[in-house]
N, CA, C and O atoms as a MOPAC input file, in Angstrom:
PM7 MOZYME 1SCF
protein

 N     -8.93300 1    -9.24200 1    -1.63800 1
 C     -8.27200 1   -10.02600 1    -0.59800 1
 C     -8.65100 1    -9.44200 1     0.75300 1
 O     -8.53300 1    -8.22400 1     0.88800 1
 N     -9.11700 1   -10.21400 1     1.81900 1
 C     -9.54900 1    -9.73400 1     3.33200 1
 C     -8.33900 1    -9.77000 1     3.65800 1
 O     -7.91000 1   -10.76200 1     3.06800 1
 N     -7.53800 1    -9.33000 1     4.20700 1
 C     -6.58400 1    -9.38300 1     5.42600 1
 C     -6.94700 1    -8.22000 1     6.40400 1
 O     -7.39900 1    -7.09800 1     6.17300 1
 N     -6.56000 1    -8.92700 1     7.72500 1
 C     -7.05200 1    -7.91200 1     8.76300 1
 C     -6.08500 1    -7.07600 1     9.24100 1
 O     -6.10900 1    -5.84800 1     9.16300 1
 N     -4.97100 1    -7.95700 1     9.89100 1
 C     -3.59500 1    -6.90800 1    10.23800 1
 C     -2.34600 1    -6.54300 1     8.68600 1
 O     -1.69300 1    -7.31900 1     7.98800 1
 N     -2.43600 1    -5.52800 1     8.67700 1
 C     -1.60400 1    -4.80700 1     7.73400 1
 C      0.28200 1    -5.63800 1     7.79600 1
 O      1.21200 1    -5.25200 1     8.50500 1
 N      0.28500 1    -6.41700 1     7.13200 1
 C      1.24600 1    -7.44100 1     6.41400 1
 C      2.98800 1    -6.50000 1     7.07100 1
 O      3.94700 1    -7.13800 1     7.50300 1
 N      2.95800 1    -5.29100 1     6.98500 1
 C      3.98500 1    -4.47300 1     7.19500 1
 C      4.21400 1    -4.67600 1     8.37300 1
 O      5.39600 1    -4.35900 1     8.51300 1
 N      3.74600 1    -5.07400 1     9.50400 1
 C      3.76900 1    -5.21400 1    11.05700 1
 C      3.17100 1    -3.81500 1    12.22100 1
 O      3.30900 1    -3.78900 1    13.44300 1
 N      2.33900 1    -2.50600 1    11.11400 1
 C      2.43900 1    -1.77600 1    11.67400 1
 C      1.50300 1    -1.48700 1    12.85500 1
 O      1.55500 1    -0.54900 1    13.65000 1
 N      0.61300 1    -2.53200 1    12.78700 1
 C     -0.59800 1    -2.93600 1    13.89000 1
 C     -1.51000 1    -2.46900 1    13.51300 1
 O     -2.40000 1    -2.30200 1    14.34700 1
 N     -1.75300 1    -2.04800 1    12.18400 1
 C     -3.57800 1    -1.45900 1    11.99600 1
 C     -3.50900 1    -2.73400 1    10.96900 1
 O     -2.80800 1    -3.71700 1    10.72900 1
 N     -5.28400 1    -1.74200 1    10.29600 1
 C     -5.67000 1    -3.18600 1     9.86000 1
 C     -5.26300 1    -2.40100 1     8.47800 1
 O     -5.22100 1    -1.21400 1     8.15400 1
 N     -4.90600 1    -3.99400 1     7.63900 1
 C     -4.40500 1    -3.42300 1     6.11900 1
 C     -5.19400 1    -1.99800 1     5.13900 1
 O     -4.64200 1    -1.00400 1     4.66600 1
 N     -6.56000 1    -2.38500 1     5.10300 1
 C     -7.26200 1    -1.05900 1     4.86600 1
 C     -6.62600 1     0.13600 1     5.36100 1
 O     -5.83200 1     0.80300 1     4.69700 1
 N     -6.81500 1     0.27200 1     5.97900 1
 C     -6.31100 1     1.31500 1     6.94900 1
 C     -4.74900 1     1.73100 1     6.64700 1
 O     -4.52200 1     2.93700 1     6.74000 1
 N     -3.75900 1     0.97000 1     6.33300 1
 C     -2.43000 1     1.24800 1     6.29400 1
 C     -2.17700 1     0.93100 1     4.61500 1
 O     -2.50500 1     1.71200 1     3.72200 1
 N     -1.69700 1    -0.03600 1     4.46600 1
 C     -0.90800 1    -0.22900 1     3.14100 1
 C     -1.85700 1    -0.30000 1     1.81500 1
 O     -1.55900 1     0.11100 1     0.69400 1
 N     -2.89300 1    -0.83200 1     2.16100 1
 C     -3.96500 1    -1.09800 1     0.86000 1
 C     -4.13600 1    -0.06400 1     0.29200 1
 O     -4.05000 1    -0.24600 1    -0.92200 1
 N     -4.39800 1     1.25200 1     0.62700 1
 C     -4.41800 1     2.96900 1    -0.04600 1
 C     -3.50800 1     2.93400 1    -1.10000 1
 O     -3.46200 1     3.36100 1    -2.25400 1
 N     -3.06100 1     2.53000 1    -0.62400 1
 C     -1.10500 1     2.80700 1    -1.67400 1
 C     -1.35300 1     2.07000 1    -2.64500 1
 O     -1.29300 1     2.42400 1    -3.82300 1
 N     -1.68400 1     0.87000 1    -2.19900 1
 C     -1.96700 1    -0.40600 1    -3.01500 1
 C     -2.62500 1    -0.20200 1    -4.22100 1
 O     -2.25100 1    -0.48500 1    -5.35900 1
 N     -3.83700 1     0.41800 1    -3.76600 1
 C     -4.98400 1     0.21700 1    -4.96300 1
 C     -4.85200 1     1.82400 1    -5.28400 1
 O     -5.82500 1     2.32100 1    -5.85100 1
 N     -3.64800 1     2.75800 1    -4.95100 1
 C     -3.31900 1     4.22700 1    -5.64800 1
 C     -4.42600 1     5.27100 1    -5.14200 1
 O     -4.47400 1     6.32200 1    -5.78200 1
 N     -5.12000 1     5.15100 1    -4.31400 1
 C     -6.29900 1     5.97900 1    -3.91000 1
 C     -5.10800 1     7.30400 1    -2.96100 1
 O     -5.40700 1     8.49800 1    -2.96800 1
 N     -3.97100 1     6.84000 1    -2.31800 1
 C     -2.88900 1     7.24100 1    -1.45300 1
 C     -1.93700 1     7.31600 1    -2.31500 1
 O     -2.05300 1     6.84200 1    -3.44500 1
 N     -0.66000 1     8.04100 1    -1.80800 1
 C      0.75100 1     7.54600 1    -2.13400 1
 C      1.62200 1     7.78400 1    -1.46800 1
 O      2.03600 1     8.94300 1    -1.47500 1
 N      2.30100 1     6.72900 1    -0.56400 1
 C      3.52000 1     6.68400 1     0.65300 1
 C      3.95000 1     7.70000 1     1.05100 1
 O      4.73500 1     8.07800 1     0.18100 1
 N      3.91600 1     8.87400 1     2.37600 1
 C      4.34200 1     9.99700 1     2.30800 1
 C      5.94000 1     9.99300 1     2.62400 1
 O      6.60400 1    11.00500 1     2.40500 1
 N      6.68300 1     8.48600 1     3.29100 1
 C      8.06600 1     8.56800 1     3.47200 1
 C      8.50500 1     7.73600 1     2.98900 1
 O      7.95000 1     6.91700 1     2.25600 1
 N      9.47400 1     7.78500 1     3.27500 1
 C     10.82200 1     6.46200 1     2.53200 1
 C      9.93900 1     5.24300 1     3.32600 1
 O      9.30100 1     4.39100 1     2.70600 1
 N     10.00100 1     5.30000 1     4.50700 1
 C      9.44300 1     4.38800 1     5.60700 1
 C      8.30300 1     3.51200 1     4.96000 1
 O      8.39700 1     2.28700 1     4.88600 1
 N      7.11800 1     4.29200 1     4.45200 1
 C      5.62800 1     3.79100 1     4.57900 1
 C      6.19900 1     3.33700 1     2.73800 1
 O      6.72600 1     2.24800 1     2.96100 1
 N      6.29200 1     3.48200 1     1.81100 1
 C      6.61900 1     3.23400 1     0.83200 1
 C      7.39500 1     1.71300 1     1.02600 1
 O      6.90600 1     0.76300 1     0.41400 1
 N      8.33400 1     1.54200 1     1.68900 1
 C      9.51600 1     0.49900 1     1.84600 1
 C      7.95800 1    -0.58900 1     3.13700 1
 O      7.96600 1    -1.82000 1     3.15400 1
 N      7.25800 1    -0.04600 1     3.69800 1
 C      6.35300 1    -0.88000 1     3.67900 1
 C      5.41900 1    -1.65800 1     3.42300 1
 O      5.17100 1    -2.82800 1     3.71500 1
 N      4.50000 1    -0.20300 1     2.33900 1
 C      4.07600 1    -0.91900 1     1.29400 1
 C      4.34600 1    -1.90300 1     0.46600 1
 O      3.55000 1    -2.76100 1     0.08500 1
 N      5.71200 1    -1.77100 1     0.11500 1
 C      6.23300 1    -2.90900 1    -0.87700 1
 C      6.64000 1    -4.05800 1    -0.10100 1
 O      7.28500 1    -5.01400 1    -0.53000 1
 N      6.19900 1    -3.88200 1     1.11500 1
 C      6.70900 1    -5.45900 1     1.98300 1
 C      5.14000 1    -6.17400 1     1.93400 1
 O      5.03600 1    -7.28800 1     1.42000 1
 N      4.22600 1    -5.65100 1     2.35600 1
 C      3.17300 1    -5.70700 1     2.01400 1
 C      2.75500 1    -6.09900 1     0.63700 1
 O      2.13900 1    -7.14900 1     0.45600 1
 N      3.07500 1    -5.27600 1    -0.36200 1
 C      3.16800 1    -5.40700 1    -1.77700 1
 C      3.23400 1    -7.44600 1    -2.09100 1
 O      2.36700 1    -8.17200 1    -2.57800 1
 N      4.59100 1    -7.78500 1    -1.57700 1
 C      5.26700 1    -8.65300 1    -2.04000 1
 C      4.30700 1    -9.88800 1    -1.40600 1
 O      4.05100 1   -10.90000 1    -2.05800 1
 N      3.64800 1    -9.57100 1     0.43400 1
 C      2.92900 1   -10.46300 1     0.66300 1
 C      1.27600 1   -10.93000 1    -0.10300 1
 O      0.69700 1   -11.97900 1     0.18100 1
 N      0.74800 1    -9.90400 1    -1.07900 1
 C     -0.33300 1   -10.14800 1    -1.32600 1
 C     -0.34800 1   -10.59200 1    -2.64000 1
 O     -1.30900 1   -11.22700 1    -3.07400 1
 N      0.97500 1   -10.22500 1    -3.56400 1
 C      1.55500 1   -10.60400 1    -4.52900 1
 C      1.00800 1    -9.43900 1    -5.30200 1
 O      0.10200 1    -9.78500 1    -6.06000 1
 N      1.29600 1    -8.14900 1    -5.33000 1
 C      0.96900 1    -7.27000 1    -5.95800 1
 C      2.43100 1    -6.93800 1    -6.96600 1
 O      3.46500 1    -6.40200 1    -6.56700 1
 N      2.19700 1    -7.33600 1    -8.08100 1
 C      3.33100 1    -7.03000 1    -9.03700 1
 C      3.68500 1    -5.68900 1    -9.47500 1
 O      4.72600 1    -5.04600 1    -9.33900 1
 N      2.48100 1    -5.39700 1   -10.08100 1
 C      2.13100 1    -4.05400 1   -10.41100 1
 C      2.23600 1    -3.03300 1    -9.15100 1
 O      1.85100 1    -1.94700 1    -9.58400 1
 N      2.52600 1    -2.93000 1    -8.03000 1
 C      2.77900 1    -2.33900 1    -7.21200 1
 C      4.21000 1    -1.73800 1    -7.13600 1
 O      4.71600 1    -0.61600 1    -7.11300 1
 N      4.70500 1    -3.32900 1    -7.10000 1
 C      6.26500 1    -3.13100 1    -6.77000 1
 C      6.98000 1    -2.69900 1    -8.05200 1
 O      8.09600 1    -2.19700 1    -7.91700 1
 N      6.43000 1    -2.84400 1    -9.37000 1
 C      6.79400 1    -2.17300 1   -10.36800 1
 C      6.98000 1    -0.80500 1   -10.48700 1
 O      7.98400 1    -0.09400 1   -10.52000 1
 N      5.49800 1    -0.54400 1   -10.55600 1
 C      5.66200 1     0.95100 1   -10.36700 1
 C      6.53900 1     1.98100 1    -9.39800 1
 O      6.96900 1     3.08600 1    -9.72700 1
 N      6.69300 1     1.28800 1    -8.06100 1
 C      7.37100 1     1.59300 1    -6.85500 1
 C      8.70700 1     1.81300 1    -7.43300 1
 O      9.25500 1     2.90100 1    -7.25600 1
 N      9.24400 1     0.94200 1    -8.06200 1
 C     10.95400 1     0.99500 1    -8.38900 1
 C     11.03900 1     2.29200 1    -9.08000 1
 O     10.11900 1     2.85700 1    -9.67200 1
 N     12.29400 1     2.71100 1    -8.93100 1
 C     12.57700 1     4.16300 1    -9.74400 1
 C     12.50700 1     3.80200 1   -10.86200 1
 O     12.88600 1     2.64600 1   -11.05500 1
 N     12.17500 1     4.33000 1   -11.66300 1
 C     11.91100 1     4.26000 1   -13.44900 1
 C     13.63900 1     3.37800 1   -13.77100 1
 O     13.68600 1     2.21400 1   -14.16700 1
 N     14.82300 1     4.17600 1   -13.51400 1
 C     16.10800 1     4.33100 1   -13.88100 1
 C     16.43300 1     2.47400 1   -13.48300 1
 O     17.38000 1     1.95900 1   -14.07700 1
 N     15.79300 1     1.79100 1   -12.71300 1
 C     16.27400 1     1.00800 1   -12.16300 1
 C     15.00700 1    -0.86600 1   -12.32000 1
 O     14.96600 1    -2.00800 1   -11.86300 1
 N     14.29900 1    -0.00800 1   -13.21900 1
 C     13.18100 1    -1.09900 1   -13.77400 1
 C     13.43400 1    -2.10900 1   -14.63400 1
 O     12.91200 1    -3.22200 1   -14.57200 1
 N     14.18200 1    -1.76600 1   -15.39300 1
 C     15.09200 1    -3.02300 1   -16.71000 1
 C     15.45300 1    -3.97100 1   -15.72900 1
 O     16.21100 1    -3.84300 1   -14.76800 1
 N     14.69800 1    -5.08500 1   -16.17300 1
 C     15.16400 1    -6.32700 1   -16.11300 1
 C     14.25300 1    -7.05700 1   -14.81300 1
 O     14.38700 1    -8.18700 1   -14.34300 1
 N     13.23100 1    -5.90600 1   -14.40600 1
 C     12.15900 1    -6.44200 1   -13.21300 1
 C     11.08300 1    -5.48800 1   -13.86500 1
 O     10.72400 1    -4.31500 1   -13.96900 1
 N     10.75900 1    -7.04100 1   -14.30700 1
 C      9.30200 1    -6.49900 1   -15.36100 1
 C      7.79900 1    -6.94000 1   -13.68400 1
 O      8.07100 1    -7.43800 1   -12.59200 1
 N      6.82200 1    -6.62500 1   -14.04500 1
 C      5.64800 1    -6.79900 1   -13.20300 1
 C      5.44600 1    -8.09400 1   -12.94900 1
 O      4.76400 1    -8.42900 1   -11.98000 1
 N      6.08100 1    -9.11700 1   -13.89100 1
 C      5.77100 1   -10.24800 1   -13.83400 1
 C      6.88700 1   -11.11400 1   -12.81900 1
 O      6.91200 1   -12.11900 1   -12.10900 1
 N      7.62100 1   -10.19700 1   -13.18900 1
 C      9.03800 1   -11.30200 1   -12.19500 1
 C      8.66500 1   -10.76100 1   -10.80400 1
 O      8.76200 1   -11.56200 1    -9.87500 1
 N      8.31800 1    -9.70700 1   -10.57800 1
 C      7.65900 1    -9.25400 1    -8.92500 1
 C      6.95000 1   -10.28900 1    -8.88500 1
 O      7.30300 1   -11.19300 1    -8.12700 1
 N      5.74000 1   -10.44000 1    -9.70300 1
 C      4.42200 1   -10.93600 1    -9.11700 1
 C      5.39600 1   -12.80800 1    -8.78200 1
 O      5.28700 1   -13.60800 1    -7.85200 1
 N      6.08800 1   -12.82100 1    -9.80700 1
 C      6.39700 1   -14.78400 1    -9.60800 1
 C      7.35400 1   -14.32900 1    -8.71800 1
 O      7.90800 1   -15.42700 1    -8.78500 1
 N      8.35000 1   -13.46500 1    -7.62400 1
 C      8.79000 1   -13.27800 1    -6.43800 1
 C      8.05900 1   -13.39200 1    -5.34800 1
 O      8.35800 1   -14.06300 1    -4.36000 1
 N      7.10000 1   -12.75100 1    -5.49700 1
 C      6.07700 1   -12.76700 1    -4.03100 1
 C      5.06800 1   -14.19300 1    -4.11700 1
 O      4.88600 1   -14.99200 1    -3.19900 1
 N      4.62900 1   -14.23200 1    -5.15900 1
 C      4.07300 1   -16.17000 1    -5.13700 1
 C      5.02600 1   -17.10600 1    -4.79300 1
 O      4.61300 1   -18.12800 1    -4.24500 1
 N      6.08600 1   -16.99900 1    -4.97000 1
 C      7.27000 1   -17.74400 1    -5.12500 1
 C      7.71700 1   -17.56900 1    -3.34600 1
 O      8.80200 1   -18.08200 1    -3.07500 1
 N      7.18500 1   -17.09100 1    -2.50700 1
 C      7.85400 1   -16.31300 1    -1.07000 1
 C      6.86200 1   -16.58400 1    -0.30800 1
 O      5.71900 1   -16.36400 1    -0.71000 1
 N      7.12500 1   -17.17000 1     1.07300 1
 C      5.98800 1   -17.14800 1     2.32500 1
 C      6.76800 1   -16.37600 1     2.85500 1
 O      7.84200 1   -16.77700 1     3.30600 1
 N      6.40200 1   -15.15000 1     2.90800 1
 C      6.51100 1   -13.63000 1     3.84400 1
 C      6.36100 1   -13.91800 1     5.32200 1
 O      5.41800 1   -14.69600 1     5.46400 1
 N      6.81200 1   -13.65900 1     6.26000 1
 C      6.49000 1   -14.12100 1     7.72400 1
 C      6.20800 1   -12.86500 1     8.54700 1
 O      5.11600 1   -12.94500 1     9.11100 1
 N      7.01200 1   -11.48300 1     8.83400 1
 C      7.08800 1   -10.53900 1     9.22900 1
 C      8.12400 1    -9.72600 1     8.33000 1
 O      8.98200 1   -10.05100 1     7.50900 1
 N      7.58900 1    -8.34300 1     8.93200 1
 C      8.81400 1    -6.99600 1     8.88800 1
 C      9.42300 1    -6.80100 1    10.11000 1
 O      8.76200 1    -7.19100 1    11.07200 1
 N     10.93100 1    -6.10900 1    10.43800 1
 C     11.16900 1    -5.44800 1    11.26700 1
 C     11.94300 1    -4.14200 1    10.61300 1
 O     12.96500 1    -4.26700 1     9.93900 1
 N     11.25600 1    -2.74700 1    10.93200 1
 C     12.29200 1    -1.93900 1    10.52500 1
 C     13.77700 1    -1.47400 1    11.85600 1
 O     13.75500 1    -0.90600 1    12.94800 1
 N     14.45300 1    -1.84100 1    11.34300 1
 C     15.82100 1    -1.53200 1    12.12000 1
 C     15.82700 1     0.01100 1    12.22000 1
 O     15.50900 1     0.54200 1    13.28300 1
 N     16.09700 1     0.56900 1    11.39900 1
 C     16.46300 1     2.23900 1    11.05100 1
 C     15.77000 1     2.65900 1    10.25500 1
 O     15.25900 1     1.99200 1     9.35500 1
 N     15.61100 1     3.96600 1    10.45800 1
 C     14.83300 1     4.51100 1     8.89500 1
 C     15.04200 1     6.13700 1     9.13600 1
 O     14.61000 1     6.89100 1    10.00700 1
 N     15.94400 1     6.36000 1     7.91600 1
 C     16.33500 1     8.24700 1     8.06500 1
 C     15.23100 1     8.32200 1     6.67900 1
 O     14.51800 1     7.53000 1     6.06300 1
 N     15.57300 1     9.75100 1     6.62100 1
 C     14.50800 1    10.53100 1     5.08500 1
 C     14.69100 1     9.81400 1     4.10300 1
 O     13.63900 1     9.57000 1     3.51100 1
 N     15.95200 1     9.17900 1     3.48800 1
 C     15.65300 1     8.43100 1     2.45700 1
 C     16.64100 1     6.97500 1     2.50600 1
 O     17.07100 1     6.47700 1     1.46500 1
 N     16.85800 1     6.52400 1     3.55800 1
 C     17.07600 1     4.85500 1     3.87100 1
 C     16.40900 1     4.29200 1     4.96200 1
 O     16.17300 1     4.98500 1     5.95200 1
 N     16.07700 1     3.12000 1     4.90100 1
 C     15.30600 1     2.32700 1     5.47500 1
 C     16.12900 1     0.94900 1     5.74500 1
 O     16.62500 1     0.31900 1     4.81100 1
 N     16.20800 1     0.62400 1     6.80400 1
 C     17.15800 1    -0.65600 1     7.39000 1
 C     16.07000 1    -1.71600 1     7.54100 1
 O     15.20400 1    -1.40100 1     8.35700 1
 N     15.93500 1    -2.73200 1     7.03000 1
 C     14.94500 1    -3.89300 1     7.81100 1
 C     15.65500 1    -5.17900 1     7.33600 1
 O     16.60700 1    -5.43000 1     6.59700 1
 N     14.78800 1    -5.87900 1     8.07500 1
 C     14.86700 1    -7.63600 1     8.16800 1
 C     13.21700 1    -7.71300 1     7.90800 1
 O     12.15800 1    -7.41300 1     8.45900 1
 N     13.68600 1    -8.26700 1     6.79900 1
 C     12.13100 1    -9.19200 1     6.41500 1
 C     12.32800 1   -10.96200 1     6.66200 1
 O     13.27500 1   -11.53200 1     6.12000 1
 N     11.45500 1   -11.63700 1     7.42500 1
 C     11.69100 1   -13.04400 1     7.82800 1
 C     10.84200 1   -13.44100 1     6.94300 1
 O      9.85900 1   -12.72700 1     6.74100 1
 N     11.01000 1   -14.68200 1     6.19000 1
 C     10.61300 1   -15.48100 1     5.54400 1
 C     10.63400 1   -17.25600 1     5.52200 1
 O     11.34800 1   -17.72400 1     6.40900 1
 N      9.98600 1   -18.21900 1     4.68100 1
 C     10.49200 1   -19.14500 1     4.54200 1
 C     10.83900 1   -20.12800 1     3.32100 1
 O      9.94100 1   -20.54500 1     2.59000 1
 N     12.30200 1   -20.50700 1     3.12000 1
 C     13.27800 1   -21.21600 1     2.46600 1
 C     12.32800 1   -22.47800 1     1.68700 1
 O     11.18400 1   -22.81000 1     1.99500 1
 N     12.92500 1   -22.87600 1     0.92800 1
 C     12.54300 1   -24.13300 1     0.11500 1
 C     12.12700 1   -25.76500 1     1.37900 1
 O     11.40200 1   -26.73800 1     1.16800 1
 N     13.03900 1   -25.36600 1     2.71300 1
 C     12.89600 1   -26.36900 1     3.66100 1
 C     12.15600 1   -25.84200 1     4.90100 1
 O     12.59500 1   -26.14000 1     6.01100 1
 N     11.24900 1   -25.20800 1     4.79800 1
 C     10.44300 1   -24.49500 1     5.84400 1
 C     11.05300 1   -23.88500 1     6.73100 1
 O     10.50300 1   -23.68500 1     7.81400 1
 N     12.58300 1   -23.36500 1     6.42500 1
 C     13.37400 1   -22.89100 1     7.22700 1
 C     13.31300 1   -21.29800 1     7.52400 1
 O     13.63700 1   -20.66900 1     6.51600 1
 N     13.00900 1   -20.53000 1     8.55000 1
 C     13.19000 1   -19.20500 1     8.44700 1
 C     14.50200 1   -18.72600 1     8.15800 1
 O     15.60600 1   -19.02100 1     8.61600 1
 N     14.02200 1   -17.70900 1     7.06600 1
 C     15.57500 1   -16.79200 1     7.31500 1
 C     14.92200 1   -15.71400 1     7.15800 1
 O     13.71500 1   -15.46900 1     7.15900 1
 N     16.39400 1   -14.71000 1     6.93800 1
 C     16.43800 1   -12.84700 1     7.37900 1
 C     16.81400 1   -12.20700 1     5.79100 1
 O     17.98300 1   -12.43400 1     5.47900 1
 N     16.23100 1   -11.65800 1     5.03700 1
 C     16.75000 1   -10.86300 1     4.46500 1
 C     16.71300 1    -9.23200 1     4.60700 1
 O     15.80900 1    -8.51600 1     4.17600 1
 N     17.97800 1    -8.76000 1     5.35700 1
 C     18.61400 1    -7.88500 1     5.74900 1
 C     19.31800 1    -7.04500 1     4.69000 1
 O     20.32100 1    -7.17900 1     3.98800 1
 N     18.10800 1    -5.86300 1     4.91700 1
 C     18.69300 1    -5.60500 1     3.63400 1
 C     18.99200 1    -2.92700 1     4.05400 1
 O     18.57100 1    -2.08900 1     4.85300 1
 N     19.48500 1    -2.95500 1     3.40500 1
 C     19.22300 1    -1.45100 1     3.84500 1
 C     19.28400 1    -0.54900 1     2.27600 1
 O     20.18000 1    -0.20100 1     1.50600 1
 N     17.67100 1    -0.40800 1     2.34000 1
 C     17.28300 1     0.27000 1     0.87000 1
 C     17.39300 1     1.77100 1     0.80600 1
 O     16.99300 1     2.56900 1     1.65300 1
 N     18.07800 1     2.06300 1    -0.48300 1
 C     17.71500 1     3.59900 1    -0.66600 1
 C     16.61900 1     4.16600 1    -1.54600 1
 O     16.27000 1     3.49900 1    -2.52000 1
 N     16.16200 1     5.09400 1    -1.34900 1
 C     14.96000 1     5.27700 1    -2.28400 1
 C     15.03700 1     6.92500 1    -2.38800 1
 O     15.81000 1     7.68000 1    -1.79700 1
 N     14.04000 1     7.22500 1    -3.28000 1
 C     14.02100 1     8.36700 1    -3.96000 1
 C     13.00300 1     9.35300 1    -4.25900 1
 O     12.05900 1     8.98200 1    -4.95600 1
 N     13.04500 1    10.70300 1    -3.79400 1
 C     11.70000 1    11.50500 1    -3.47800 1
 C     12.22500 1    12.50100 1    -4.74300 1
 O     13.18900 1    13.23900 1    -4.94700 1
 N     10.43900 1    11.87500 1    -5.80400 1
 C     10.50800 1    12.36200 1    -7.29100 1
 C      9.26000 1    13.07100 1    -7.56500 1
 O      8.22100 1    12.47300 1    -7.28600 1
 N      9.22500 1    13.65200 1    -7.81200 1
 C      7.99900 1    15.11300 1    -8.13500 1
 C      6.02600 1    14.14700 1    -7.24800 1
 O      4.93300 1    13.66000 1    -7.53600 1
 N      6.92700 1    14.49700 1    -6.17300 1
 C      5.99500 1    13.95500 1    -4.70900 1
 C      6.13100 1    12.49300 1    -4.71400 1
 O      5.73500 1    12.26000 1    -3.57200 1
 N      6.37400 1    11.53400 1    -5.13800 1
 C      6.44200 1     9.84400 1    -4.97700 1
 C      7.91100 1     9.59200 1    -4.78700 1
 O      8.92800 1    10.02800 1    -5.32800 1
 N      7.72200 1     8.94200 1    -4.06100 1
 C      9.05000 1     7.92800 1    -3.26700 1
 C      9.34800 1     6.77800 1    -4.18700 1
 O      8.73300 1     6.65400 1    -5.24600 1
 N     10.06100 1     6.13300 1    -3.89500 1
 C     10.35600 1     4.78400 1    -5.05700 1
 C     11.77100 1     4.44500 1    -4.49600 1
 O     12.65300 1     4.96700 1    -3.81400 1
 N     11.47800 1     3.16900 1    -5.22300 1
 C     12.85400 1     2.46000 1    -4.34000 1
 C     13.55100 1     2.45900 1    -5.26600 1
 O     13.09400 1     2.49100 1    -6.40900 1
 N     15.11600 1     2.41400 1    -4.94500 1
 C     16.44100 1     2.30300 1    -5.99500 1
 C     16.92100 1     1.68900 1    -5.85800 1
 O     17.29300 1     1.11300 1    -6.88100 1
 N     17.37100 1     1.20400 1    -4.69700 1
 C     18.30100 1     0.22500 1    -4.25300 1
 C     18.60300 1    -0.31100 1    -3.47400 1
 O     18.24100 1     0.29300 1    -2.46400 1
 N     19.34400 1    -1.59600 1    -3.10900 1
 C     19.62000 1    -1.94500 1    -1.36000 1
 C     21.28500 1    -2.37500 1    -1.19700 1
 O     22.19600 1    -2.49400 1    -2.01600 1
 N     21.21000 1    -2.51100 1     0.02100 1
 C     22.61100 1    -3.14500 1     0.56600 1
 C     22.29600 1    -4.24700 1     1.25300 1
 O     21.30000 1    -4.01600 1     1.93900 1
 N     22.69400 1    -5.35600 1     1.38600 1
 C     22.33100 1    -6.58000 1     1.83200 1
 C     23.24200 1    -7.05400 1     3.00300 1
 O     24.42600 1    -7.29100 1     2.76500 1
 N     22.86300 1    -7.16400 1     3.94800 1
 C     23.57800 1    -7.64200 1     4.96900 1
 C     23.61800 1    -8.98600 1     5.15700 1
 O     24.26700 1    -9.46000 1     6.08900 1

């Protein structure tokens, strides 16, 4: 897949930022770049990404396949990160609805630093 600006909003070009992670050559050094990747993840429809990403403890019942038919299933629009400490991350991801309508899912994820990899656990939804 060409994409030029990195899907996360971080202003480089995807090579350069999220694709490392992507294709495992990298692996997310914060809560931050991890919780981007998988925003990224979701826009290119990388299943197997966001799989692996989830904490092991918290994988039942989001198999690779229900990621991958989430992010096909989703026109991704932007990221904004709100907050982000060592291991939560605040954002609004904009998207669009069944009626070409934008909305916000506002969400504030916790994640988890496991023998060097980050991974997501969980969110709070605003």
């Amino acid at each position: 897949m060409n994409i030029l600006n990195c899907p996360c909003g971080s202003a480089l070009q995807y090579e350069n930022c999220c694709q490392p992670y992507h294709l495992k050559t990298k692996t997310a050094p914060t809560a931050e770049a991890l919780m981007r990747s998988r925003y990224s993840a979701f826009v290119v429809a990388d299943g197997d990404y966001l799989f692996e990403t989830t904490h092991p403890s918290k994988r039942k019942g989001n198999s690779k396949d229900a990621y991958l038919q989430s992010a096909k299933n989703t026109k991704w629009l932007k990221l904004e990160i709100v907050n982000a400490k060592y291991d939560t991350v605040e954002f609004k991801a904009f998207y669009l609805n069944k009626k070409f309508q934008t909305e916000v899912l506002h969400e504030k994820s916790n994640f988890k630093l496991e023998d060097g990899k980050w991974y997501y656990v969980d969110g709070e939804f605003y």
